[in-house]
N, CA, C and O of each residue as an XYZ file, in Angstrom:
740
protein
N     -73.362   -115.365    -64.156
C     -71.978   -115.551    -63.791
C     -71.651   -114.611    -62.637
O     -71.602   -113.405    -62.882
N     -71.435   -115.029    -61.463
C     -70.634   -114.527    -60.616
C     -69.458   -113.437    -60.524
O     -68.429   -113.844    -61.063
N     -69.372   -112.295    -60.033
C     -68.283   -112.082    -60.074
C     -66.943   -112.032    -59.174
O     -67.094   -112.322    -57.987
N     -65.961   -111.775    -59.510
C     -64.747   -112.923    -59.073
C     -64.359   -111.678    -57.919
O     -64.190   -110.464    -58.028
N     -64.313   -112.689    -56.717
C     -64.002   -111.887    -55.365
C     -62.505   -111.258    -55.330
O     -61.558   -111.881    -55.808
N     -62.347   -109.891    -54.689
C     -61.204   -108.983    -54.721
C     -60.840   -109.642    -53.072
O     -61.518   -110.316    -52.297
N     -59.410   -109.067    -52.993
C     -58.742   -109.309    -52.122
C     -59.409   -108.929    -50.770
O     -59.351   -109.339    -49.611
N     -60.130   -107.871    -51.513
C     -60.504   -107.015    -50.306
C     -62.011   -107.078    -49.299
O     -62.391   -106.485    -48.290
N     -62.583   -108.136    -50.202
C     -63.935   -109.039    -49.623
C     -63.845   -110.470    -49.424
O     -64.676   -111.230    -48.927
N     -62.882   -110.672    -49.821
C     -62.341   -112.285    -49.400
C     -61.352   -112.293    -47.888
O     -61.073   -113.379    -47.380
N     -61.026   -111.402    -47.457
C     -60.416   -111.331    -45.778
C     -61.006   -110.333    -45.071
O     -60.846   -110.381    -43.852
N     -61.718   -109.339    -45.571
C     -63.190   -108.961    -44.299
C     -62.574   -107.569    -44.245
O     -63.359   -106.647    -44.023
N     -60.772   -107.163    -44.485
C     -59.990   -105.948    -44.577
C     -60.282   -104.981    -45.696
O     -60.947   -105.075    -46.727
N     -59.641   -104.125    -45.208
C     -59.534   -103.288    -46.679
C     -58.426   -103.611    -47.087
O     -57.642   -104.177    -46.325
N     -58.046   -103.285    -48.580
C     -56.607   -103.551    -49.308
C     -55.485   -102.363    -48.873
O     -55.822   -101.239    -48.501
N     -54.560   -102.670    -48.951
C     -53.409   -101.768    -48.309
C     -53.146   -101.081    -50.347
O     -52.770   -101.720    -51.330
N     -53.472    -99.897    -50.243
C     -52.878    -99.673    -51.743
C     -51.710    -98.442    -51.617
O     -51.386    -97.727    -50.669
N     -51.239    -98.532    -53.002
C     -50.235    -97.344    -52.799
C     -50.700    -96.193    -52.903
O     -50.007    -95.407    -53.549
N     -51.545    -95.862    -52.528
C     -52.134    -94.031    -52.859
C     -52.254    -93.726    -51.132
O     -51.680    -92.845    -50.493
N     -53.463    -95.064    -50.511
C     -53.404    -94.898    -49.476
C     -51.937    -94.594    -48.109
O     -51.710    -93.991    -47.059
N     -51.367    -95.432    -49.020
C     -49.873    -95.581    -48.244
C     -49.127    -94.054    -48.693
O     -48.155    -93.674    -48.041
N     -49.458    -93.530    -49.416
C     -48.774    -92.077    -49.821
C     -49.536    -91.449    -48.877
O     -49.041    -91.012    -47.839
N     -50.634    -91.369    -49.131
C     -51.186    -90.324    -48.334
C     -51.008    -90.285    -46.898
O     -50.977    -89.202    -46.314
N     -50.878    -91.493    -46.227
C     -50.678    -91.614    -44.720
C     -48.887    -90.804    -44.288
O     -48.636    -89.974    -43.414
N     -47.966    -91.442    -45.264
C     -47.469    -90.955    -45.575
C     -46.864    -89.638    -45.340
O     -45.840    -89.442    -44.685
N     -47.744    -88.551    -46.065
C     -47.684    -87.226    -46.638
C     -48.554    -86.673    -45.292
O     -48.280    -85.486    -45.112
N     -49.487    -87.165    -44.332
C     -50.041    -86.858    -43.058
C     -49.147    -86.726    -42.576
O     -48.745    -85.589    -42.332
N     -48.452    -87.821    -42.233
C     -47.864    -88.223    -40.826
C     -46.564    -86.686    -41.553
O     -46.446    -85.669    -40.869
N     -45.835    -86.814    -42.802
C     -44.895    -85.148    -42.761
C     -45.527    -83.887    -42.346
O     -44.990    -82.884    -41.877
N     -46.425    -84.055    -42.533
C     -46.980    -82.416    -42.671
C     -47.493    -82.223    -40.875
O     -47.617    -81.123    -40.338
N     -47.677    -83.253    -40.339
C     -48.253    -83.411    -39.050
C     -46.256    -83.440    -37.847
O     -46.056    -83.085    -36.685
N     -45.511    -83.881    -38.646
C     -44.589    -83.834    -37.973
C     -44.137    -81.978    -38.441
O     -44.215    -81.215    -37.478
N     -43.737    -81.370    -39.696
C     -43.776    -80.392    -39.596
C     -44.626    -79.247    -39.297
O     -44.310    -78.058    -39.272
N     -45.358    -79.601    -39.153
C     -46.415    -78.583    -38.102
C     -46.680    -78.670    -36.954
O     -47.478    -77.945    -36.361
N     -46.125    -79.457    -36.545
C     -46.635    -80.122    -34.619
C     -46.108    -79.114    -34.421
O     -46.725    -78.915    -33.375
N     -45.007    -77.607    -34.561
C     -44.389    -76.418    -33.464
C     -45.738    -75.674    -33.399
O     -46.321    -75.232    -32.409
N     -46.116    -75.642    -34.811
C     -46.868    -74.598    -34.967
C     -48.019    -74.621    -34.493
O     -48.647    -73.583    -34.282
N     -48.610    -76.124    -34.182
C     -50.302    -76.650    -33.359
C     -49.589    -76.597    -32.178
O     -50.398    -76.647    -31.251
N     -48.525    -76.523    -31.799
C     -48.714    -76.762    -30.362
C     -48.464    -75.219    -29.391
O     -48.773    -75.094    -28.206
N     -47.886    -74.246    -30.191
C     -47.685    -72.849    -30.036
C     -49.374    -72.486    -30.389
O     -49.731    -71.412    -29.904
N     -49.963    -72.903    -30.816
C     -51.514    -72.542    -30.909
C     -52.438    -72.740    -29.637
O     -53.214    -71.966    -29.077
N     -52.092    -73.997    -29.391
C     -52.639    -74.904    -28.318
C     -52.226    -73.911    -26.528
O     -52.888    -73.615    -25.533
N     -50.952    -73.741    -26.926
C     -50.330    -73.039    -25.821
C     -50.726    -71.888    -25.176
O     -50.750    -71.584    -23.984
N     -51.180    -71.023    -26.672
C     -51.487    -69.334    -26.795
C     -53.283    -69.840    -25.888
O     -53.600    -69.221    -24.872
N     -53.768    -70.419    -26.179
C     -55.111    -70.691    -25.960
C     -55.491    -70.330    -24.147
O     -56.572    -70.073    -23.617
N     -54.298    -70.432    -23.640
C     -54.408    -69.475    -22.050
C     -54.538    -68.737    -22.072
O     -55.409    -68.368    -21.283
N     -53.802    -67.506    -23.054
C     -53.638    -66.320    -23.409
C     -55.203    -65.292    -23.807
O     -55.539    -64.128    -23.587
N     -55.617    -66.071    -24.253
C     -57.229    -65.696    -24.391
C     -57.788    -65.241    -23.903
O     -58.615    -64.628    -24.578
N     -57.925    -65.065    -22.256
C     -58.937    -64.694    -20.867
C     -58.020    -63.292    -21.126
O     -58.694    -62.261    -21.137
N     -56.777    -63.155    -21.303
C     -56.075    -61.979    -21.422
C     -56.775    -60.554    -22.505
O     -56.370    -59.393    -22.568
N     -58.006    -61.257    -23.296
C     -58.794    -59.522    -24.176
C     -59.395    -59.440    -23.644
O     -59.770    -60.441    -23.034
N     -59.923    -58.353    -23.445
C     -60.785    -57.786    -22.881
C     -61.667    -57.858    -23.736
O     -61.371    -57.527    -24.884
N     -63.391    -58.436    -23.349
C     -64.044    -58.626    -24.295
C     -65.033    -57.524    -25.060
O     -65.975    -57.708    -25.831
N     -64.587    -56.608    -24.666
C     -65.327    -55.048    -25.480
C     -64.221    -54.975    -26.339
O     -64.418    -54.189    -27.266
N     -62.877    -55.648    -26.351
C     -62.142    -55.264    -27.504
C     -62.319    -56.261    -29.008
O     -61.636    -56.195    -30.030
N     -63.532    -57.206    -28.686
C     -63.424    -57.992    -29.816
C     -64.219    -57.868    -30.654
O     -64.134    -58.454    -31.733
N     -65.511    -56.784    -30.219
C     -66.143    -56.415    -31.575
C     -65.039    -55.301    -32.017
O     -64.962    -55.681    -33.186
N     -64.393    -54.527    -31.973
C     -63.552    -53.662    -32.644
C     -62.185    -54.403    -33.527
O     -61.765    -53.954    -34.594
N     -61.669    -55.514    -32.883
C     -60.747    -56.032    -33.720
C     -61.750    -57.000    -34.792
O     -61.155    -57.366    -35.806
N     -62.601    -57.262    -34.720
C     -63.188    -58.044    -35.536
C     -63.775    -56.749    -37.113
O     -63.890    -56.966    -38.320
N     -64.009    -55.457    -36.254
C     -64.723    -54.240    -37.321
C     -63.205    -54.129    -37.842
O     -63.284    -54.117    -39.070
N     -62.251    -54.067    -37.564
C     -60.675    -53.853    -38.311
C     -60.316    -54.797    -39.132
O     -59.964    -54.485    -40.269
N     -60.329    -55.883    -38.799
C     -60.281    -57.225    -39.886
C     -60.844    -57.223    -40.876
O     -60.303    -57.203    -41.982
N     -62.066    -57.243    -40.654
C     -62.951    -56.741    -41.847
C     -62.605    -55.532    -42.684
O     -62.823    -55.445    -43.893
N     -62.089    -54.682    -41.987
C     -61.210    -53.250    -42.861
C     -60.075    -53.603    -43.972
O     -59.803    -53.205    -45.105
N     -59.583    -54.502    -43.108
C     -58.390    -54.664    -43.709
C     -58.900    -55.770    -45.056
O     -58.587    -55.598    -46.234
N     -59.679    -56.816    -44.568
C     -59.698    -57.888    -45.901
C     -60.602    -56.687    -47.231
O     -60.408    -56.676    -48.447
N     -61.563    -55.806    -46.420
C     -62.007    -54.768    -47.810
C     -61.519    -54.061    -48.398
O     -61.952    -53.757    -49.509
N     -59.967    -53.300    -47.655
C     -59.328    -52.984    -48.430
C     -58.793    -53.495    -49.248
O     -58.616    -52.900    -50.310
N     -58.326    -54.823    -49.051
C     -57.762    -56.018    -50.107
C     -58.453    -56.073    -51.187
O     -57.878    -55.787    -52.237
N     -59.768    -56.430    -51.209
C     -60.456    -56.631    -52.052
C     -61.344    -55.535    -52.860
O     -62.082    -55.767    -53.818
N     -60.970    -53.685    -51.938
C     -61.141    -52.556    -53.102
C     -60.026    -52.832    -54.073
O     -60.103    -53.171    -55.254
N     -58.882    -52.596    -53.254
C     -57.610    -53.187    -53.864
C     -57.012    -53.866    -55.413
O     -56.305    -53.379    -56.296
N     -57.708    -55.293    -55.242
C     -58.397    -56.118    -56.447
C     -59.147    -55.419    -56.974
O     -58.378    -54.541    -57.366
N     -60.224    -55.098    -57.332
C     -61.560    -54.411    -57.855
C     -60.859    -53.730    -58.787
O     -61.110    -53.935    -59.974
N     -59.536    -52.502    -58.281
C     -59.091    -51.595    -59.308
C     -58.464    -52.267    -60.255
O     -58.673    -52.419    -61.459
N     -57.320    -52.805    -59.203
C     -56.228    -53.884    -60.385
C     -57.079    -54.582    -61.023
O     -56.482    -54.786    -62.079
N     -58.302    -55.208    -61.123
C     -58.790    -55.934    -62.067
C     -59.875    -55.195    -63.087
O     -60.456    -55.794    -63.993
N     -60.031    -53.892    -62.800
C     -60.860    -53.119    -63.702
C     -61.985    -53.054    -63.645
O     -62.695    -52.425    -64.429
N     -62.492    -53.951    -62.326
C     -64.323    -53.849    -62.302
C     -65.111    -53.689    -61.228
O     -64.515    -53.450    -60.178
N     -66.356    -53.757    -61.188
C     -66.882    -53.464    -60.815
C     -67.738    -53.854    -59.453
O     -68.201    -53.214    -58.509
N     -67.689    -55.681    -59.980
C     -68.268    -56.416    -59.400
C     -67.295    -57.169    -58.331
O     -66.114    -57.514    -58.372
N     -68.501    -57.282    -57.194
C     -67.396    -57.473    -55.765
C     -67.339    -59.706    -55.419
O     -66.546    -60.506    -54.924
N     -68.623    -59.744    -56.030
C     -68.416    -61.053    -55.519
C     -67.401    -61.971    -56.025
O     -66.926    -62.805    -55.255
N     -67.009    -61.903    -57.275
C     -65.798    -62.897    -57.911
C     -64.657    -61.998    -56.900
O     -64.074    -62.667    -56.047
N     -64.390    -60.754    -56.972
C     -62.838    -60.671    -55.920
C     -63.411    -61.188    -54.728
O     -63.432    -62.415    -54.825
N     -63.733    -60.926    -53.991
C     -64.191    -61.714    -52.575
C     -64.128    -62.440    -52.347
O     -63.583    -62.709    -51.277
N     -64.864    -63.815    -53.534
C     -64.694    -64.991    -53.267
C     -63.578    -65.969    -53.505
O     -63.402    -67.065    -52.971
N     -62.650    -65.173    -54.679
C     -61.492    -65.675    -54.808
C     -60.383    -65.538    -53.985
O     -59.578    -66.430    -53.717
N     -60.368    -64.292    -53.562
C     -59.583    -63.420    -52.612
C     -59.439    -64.549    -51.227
O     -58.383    -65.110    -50.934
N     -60.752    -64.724    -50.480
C     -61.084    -65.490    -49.439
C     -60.548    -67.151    -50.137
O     -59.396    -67.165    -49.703
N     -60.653    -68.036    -50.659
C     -60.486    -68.744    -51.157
C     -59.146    -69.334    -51.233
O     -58.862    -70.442    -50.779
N     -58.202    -68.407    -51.926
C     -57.273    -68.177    -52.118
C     -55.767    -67.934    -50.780
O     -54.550    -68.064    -50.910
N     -56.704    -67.514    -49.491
C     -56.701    -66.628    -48.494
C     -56.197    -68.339    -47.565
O     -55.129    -68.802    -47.164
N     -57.563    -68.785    -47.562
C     -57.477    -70.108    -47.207
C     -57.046    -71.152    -47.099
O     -56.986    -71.925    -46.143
N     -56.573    -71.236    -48.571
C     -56.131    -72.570    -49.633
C     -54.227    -71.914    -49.135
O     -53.369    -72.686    -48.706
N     -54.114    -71.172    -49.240
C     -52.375    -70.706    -48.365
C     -52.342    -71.044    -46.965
O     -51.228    -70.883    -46.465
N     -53.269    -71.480    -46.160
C     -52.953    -71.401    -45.059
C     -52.675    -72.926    -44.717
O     -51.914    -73.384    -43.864
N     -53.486    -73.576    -45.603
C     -53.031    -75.219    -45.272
C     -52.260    -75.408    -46.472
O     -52.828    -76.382    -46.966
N     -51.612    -75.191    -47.015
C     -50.761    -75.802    -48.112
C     -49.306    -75.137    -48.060
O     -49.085    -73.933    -47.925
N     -48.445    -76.063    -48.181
C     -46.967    -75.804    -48.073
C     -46.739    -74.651    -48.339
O     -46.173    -73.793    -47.661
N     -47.300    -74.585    -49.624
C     -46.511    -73.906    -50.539
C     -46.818    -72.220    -49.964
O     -46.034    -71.332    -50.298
N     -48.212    -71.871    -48.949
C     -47.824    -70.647    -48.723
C     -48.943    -69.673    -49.514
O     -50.060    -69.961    -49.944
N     -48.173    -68.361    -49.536
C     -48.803    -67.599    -50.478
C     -48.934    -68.037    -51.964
O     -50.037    -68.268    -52.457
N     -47.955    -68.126    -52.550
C     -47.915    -68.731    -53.964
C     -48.996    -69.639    -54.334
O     -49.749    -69.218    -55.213
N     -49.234    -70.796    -53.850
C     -50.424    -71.482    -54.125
C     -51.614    -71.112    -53.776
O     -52.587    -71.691    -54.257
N     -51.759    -70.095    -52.889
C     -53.149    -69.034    -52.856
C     -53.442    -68.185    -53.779
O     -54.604    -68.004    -54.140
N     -52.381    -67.526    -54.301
C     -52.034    -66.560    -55.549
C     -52.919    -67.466    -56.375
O     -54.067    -67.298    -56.788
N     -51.828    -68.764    -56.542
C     -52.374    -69.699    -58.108
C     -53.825    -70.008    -58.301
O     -54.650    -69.835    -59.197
N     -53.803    -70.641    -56.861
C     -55.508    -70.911    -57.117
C     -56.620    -69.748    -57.444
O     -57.554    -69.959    -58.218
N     -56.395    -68.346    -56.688
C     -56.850    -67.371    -56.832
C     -56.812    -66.785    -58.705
O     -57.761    -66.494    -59.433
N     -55.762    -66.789    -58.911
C     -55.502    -66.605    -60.115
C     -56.579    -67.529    -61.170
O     -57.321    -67.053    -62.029
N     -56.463    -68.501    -60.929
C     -57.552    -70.027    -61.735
C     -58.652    -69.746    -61.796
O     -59.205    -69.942    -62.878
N     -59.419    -69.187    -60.708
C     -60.354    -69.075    -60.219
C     -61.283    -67.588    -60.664
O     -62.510    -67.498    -60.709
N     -59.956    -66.171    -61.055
C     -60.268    -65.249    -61.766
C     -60.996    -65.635    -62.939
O     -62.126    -65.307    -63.301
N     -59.999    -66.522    -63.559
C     -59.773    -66.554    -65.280
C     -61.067    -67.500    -65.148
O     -61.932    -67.024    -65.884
N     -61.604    -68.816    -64.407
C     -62.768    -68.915    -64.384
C     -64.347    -68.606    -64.433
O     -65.305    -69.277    -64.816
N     -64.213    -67.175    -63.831
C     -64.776    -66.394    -63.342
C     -65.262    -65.181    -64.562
O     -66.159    -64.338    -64.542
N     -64.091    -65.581    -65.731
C     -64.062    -64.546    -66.721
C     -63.482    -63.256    -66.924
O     -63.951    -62.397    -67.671
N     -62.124    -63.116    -66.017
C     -61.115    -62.484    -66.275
C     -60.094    -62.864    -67.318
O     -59.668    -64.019    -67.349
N     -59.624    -61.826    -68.291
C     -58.446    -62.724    -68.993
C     -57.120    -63.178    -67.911
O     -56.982    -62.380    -66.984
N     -56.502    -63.919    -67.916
C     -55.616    -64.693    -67.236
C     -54.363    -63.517    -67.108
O     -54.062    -63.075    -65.999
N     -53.755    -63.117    -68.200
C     -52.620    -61.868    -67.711
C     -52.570    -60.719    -66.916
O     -51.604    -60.121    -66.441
N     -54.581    -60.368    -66.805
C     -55.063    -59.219    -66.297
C     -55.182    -60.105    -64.722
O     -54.728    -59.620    -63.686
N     -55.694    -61.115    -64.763
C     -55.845    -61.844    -62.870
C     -54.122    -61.709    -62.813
O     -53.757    -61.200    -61.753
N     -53.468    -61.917    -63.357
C     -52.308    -62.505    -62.875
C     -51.837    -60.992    -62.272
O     -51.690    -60.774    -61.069
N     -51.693    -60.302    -63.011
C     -50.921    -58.868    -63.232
C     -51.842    -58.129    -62.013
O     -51.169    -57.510    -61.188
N     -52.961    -58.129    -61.862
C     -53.516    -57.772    -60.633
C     -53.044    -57.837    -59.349
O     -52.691    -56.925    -58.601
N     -53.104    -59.825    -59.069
C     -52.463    -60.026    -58.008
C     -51.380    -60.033    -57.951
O     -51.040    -60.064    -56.768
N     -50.199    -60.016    -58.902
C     -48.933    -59.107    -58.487
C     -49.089    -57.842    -57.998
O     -48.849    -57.704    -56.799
N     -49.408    -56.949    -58.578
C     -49.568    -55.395    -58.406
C     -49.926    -55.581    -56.802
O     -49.240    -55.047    -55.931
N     -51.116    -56.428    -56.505
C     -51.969    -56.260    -54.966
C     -50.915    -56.577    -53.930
O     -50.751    -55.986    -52.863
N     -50.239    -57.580    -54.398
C     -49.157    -58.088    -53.489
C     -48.042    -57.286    -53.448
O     -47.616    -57.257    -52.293
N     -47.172    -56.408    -54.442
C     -46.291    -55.726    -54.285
C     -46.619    -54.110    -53.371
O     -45.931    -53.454    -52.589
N     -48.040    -53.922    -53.957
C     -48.433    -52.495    -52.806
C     -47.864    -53.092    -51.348
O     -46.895    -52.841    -50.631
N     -49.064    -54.076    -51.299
C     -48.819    -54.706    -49.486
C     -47.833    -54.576    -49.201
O     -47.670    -53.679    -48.374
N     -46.720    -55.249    -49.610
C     -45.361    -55.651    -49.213
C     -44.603    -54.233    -49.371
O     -43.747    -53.929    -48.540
N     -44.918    -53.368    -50.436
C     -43.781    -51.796    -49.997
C     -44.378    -51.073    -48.837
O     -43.763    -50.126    -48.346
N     -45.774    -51.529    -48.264
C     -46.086    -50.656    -47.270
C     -45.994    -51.299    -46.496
O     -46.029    -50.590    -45.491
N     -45.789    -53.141    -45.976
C     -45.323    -53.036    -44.793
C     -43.622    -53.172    -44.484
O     -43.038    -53.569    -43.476
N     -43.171    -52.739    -45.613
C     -41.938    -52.630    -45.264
C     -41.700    -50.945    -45.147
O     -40.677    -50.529    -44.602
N     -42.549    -50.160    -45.607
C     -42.709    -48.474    -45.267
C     -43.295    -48.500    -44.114
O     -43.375    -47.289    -43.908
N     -43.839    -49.075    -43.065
C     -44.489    -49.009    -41.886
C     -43.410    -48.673    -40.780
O     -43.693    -47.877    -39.885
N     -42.068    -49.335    -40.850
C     -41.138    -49.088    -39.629
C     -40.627    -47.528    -39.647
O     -39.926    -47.008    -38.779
N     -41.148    -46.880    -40.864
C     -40.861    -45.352    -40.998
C     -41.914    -44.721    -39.725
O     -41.623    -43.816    -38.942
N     -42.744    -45.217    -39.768
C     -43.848    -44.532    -38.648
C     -42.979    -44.531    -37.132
O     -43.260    -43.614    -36.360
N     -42.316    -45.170    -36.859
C     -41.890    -45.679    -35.557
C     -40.348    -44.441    -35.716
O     -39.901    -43.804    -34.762
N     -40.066    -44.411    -36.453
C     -39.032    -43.439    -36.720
C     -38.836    -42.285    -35.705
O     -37.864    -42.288    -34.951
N     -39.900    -41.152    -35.687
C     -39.859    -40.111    -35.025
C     -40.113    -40.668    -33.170
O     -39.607    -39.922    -32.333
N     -40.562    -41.415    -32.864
C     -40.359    -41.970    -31.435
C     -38.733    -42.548    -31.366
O     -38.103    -42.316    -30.335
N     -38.343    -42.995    -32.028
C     -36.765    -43.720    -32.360
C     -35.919    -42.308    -31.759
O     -35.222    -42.211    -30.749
N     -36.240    -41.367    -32.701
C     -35.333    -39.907    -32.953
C     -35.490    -39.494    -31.424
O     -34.519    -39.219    -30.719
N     -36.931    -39.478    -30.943
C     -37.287    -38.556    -29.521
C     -37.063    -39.494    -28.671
O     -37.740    -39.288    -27.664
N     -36.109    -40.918    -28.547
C     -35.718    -41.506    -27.299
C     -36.497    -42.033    -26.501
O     -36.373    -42.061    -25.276
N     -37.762    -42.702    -27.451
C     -38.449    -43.961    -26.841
C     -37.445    -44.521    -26.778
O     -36.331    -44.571    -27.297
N     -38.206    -45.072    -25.820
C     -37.577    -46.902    -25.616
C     -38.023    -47.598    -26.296
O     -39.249    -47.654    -26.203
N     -37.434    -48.429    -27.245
C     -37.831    -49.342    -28.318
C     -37.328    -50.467    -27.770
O     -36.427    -50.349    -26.939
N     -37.882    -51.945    -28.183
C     -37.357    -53.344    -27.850
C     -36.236    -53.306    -29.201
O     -36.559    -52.855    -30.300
N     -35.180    -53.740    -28.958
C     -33.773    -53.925    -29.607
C     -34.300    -54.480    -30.951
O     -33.645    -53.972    -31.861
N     -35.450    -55.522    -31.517
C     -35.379    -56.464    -32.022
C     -36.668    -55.337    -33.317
O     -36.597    -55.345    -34.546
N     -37.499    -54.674    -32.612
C     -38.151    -53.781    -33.466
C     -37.491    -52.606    -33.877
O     -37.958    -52.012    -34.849
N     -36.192    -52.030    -33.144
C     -35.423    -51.151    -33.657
C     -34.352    -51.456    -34.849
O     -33.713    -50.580    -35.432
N     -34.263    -52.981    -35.128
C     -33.381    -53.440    -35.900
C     -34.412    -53.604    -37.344
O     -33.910    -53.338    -38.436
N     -35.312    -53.884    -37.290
C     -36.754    -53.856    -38.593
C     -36.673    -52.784    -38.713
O     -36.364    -52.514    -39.874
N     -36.859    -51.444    -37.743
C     -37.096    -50.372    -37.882
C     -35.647    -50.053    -39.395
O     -35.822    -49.856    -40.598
N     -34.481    -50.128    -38.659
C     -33.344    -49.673    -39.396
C     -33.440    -50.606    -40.747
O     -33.074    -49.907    -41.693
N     -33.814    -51.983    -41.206
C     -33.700    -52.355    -42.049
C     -35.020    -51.796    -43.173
O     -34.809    -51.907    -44.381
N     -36.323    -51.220    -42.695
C     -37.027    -50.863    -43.222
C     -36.666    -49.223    -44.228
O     -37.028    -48.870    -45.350
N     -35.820    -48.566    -43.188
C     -35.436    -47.632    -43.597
C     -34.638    -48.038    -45.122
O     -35.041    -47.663    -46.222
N     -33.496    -48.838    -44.892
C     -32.816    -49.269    -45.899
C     -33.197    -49.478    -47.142
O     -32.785    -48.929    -48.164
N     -34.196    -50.494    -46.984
C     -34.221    -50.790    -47.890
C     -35.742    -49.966    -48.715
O     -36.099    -50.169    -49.876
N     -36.305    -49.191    -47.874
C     -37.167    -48.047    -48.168
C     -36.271    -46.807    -49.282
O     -36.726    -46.258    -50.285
N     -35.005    -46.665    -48.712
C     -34.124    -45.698    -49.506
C     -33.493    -46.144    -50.780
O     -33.314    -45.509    -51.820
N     -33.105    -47.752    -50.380
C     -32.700    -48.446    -51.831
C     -33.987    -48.437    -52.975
O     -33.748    -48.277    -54.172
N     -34.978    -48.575    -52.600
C     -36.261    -48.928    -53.320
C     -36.211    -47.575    -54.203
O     -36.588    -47.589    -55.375
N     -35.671    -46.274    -53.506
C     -36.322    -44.935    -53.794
C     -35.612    -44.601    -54.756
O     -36.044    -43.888    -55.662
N     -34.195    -45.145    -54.703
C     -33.114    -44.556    -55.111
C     -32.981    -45.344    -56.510
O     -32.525    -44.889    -57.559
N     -33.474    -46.600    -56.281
C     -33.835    -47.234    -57.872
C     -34.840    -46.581    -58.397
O     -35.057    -46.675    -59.605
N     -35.447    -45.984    -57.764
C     -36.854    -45.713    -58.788
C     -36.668    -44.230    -59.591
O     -37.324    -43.659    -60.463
N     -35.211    -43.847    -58.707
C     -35.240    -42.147    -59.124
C     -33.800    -42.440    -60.317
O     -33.739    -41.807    -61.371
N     -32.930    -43.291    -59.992
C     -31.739    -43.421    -60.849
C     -31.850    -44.690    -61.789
O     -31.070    -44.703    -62.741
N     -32.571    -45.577    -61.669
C     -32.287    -46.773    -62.128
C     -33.290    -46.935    -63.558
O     -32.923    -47.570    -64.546
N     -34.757    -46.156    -63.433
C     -35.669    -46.340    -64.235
C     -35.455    -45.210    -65.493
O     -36.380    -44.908    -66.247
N     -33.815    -44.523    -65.616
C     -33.106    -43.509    -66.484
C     -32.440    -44.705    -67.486
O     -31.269    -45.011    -67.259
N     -33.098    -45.330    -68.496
C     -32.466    -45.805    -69.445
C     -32.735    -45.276    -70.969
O     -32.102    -45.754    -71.909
């Protein structure tokens, strides 16, 4: 017995389905909200002849600084020892945020999945990468303190980094001032 021809070998086409039609869909948004951001990429790409190329093994040895500190970082918050599960989740995780809406959060999540896979308990991945993420974020909002004493001695600052500068302060003092009055219950 024969079997009975689909739509889709009886006119030589493929079938138009609804998944396909979502997904084209869900391209064509993500391609309209990102066209600023590919084309500010595309743009910068002149900008390039502008390093000097003895400066790119050194920014490349700093990058690398920075993602190992991330991932000593992890190592503590997660209690161990072993480098390849943070690394590979870390990177992963790192990635999976850069094409997806959602950002950091869905790098977190997947990262997080990927702990507890890995054989972390799930409250300890989770509680990690909070902790990792809240250091980051009080120190680069403690960073405009560095710029401070040039501020005081009458650099010239661009208007727009002197205004981070002052909000860093702020909310550097609010942070302090909860931690010295607020944690009195």
């Amino acid at each position: 017995m024969a079997a009975p021809e689909t739509a889709e070998s009886s006119s030589g086409r493929p079938r138009l389905s609804i998944g396909r039609v979502l997904l084209l869909l869900i391209t064509g948004a993500c391609l309209y909200l990102f066209a600023p951001s590919i084309a500010e990429v595309f743009e910068a790409s002149s900008k390039l002849g502008e390093v000097h190329p003895a400066a790119i093994p050194a920014i490349l040895f700093l990058e690398f600084l920075s993602f190992a500190c991330t991932w000593q970082l992890q190592r503590l918050s997660l209690r161990t020892h072993g480098w390849f599960p943070v690394i590979t989740t870390q990177l992963a995780g790192n990635a999976f945020n850069r094409i997806t809406p959602g950002g950091g959060a869905t790098g977190s999540a997947l990262q997080a999945r990927m702990l507890v896979d890995a054989g972390f308990n799930a409250a300890k991945a989770a509680t990690a990468i909070t902790v990792q993420s809240l250091l980051i974020t009080a120190a680069v909002v403690a960073m405009p303190l560095f710029a401070l004493p040039a501020i005081v001695l009458g650099t010239s600052v661009p208007g727009s980094l002197a205004d981070a500068v002052w909000i860093g302060v702020i909310v550097f003092a609010v942070m302090e001032l909860e931690k010295r009055f607020g944690s009195k219950k």
